[in-house]
C-alpha positions as CSV (number, residue, x, y, z in Angstrom):
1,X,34.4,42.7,97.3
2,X,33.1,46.0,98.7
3,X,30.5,46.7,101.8
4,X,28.3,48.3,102.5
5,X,26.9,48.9,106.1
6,X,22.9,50.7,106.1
7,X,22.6,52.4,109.7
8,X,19.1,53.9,110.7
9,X,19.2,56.4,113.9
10,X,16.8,57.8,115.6
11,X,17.6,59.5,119.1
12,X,20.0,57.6,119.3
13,X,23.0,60.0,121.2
14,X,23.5,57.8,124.0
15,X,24.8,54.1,122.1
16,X,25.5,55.9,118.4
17,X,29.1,56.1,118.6
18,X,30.4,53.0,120.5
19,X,28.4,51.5,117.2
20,X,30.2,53.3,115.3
21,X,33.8,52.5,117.0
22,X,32.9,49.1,116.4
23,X,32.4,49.4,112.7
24,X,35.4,51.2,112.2
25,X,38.0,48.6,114.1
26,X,37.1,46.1,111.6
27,X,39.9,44.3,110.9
28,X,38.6,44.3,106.9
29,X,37.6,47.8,107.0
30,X,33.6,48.6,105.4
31,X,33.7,50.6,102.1
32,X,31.2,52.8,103.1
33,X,28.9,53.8,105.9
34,X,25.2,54.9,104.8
35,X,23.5,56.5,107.6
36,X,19.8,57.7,107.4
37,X,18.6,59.3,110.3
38,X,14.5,59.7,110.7
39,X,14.6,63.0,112.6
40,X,16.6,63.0,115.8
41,X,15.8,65.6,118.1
42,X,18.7,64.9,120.3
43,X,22.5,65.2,120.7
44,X,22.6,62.2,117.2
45,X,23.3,64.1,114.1
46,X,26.0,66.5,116.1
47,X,27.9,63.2,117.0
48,X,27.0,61.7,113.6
49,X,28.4,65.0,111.9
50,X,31.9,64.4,114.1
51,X,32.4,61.3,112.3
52,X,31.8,62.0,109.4
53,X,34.0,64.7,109.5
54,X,36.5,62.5,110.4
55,X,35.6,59.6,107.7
56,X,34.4,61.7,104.7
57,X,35.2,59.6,102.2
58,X,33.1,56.6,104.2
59,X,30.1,58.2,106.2
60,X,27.3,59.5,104.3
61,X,24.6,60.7,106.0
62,X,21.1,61.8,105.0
63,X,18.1,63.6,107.1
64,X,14.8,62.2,106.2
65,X,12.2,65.7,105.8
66,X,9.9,63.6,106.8
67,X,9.7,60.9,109.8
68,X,9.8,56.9,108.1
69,X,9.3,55.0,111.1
70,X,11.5,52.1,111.5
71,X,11.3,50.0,108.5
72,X,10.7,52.7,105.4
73,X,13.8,54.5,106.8
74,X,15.6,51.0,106.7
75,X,14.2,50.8,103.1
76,X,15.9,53.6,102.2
77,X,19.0,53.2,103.6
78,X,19.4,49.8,102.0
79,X,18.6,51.4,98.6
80,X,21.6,54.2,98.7
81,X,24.2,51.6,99.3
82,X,26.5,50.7,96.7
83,X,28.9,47.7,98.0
84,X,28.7,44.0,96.8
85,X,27.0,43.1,100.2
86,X,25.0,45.3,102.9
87,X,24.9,44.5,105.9
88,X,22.0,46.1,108.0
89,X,22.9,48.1,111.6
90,X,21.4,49.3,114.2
91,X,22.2,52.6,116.3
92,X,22.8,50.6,120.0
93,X,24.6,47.6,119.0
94,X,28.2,46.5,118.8
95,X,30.1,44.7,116.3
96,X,33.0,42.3,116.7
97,X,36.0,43.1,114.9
98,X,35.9,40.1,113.0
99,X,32.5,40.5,111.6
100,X,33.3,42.1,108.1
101,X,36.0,39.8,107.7
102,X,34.1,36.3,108.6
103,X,31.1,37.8,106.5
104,X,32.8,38.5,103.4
105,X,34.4,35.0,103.3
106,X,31.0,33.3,103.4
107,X,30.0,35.7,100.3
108,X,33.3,35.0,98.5
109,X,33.6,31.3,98.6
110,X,29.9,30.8,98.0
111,X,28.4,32.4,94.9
112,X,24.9,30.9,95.3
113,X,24.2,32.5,98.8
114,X,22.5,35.6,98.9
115,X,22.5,36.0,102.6
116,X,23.8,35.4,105.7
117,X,23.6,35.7,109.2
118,X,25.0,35.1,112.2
119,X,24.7,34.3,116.0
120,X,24.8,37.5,118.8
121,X,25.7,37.6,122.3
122,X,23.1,39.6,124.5
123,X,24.1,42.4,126.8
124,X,23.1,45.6,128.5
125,X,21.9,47.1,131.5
126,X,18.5,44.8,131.7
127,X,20.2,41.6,131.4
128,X,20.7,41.1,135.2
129,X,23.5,38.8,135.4
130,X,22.7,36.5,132.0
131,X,25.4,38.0,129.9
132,X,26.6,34.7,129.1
133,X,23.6,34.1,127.0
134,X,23.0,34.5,123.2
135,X,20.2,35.7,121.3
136,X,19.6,31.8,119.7
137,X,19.8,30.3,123.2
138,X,16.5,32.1,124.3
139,X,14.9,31.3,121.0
140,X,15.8,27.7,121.3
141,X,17.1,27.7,118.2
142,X,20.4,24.9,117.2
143,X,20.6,25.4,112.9
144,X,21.4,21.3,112.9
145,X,18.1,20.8,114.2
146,X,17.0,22.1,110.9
147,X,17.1,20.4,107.6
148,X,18.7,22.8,105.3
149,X,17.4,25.8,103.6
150,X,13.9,24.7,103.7
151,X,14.1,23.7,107.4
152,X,15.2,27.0,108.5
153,X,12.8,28.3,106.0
154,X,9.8,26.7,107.8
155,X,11.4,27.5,111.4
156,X,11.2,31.2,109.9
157,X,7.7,31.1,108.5
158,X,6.3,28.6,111.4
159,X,7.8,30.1,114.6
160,X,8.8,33.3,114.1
161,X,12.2,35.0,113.0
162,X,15.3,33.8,114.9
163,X,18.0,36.2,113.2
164,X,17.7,40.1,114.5
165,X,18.3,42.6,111.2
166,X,22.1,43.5,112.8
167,X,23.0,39.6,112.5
168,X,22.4,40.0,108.9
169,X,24.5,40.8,105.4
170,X,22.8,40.5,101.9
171,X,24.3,40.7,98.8
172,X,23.3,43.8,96.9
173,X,22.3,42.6,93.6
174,X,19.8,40.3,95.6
175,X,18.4,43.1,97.7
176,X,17.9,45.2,94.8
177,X,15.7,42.7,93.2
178,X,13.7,42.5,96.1
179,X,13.2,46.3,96.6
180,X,11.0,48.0,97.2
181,X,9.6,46.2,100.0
182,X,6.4,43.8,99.7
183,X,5.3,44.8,103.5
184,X,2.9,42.1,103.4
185,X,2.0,42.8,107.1
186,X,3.2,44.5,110.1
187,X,4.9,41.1,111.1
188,X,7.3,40.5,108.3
189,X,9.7,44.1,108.6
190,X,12.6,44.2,106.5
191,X,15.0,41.7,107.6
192,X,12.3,38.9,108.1
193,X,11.1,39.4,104.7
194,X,14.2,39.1,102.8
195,X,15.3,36.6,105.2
196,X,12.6,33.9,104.3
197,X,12.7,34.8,100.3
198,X,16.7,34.0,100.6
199,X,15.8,31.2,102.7
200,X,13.1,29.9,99.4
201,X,15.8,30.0,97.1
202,X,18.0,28.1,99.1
203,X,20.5,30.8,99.0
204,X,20.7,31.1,102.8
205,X,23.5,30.8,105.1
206,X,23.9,30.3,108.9
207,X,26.5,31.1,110.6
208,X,27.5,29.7,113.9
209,X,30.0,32.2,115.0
210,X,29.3,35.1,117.1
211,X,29.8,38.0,115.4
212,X,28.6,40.8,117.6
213,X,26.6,41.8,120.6
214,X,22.6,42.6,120.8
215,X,22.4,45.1,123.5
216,X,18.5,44.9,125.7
217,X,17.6,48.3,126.8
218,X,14.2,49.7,127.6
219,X,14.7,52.8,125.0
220,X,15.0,50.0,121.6
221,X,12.2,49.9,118.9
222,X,12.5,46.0,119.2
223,X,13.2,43.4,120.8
224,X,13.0,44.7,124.7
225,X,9.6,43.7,125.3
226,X,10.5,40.3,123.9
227,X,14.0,39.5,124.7
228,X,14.2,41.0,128.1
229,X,11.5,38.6,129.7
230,X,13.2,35.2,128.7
231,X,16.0,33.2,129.7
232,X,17.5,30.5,128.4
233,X,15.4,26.9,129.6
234,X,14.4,23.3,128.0
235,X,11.6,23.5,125.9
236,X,8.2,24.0,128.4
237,X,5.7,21.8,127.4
238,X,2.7,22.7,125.1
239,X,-0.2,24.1,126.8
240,X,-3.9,24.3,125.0
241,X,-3.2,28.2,124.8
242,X,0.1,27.3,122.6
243,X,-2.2,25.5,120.4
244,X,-4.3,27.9,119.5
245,X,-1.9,30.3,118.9
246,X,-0.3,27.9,116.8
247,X,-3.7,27.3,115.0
248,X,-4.7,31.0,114.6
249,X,-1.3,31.3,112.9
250,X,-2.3,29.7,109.7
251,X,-4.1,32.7,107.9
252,X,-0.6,34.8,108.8
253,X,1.2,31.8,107.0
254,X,-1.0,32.1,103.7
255,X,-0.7,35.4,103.3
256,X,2.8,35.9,103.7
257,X,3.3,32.5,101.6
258,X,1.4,34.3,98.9
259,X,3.1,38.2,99.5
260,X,6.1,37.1,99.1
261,X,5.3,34.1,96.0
262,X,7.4,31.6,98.3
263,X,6.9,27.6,97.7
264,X,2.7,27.2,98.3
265,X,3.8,23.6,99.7
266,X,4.6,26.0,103.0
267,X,1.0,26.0,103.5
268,X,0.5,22.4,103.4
269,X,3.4,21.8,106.1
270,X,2.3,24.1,108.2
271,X,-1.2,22.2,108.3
272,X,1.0,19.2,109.0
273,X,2.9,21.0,111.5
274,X,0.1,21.9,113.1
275,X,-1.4,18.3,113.3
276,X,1.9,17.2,114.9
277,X,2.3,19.6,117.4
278,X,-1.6,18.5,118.3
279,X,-0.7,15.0,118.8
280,X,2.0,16.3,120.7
281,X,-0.5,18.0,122.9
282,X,-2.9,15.2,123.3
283,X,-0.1,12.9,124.4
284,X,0.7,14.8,127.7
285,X,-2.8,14.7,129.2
286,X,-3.7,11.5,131.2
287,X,-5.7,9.3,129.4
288,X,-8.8,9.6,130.5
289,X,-9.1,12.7,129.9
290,X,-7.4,12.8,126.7
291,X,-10.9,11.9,124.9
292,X,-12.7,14.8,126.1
293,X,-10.5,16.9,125.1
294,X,-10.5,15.9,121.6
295,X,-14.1,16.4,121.3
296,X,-13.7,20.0,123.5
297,X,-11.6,21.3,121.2
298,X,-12.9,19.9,117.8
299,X,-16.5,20.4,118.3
300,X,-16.8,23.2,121.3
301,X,-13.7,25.0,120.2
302,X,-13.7,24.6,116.6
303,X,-10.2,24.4,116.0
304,X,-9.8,23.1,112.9
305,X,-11.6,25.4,111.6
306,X,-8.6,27.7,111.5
307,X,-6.5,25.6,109.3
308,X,-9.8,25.8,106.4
């Protein structure tokens, strides 16, 4: 079975080769290395360049005319790769040497999955003494908790995505399929989108090991602003503003349901979901003042209007 790995750089000079290093000390070495890089105007493509001097026969690399921003140029680097499976890479990560080897397993032994991913470690200079802790401990996220596919599906759709585009590998065939892009929204980028139409067809798997390391720095396109400002804690408990967000979310839910033709009986759960987390809610406010608050936010706040 043959890889593929689809790398996007963008001034990138200061992390770009101890990715690299990574990829290459596979102990079942990649079959090729696509590279697209959306107009560096530092020291990138002159380190890039080195490499591929080095690994011609593996690392291909290709200048965009034109600035892509962060998900066309993934887009495009997914579409010139020719293995069985891609797996998707950023420019300031690091790989374990047992990634390639773990992921093509899963692949091999498991002809209905059409993508996986797996869990990172966090670390970089931002991380102030948490480098113990992984990326699904701040998302307070444990795959058993989840009922299969569909359970992860709705974890996906209903709380956001849990699996950064450099935990994940996708068979080619399937990605093909699913190019171009739907870009439903600004929300679902490349990885979330083909994440939750794997996760619809039941054809996505979770692995527990970690395969590599997420590194939090101030210079990445995402996940700084997020990632950086948590720490691994028990589950707070739900505030009014956590409702409403949850509420407001509904209209995101349809649309992406119907972008992306996934199972319409998402809709209906989340309104469930919703509900739940509601009673949830009510049940930590003191009783007498649980009433009042039923009628603040029904008839003053109009919350249920959101889930029309």
């Amino acid at each position: 079975m043959t890889s593929s790995v689809a790398l996007c750089t963008y001034n990138g000079e200061v992390y770009i080769a101890e990715q690299l290093d990574s990829i290459l000390s596979q102990t079942l070495p990649v079959s090729e290395i696509v590279i697209c890089d959306d107009g560096s105007t530092d020291r990138t493509l002159e380190i890039l360049s080195r490499y591929a001097e080095q690994y011609p026969e593996m690392i291909m690399i290709h200048q965009n005319q034109e600035n892509l921003g962060y998900v066309r140029n993934f887009e495009k680097a997914m579409s010139l790769c020719s293995g069985d499976i891609v797996l998707l890479c950023d420019q300031d990560d690091r790989w374990y040497s047992n990634k390639t080897e773990v992921i093509n397993r899963v692949f091999e032994n498991h002809n209905d999955i059409h993508a996986v991913c797996h869990n990172i470690k966090l670390f970089g200079e931002t991380m102030n003494g948490q480098e113990s802790l992984n990326y699904w401990d701040i998302e307070n996220f444990n795959p058993e908790h989840c009922k299969g596919s569909q359970g992860i599906l709705k974890r996906l759709l209903y709380q956001g995505n849990v699996f950064p585009g450099m935990s994940m590998a996708v068979r080619n065939i399937f990605l093909k399929k699913h190019l171009p892009l739907k870009r439903v929204n600004e929300t679902i980028i490349h990885d979330y989108e083909l994440l939750l139409i794997a996760a619809d067809k039941n054809s996505l798997w979770i692995e527990d090991s970690v395969l590599g390391e997420y590194r939090i720095h101030p210079k990445q396109n995402i996940g700084f602003n997020t990632v950086s400002k948590f720490t691994a804690e028990e589950k707070k408990p739900l505030t009014r503003d956590n409702i409403f967000v949850l509420f407001k979310r509904y209209p995101f839910v349809k649309q992406v349901v119907s972008g992306l033709h996934l199972n319409t009986d998402l809709n209906t759960g989340y309104v469930n979901y919703c509900h739940t987390q509601y009673r949830e809610y009510l049940k930590q406010i003191p009783f007498p003042d649980r009433f009042i608050t039923q009628i603040k936010m029904k008839y003053y706040f109009h919350i249920f209007d959101f889930l029309k």
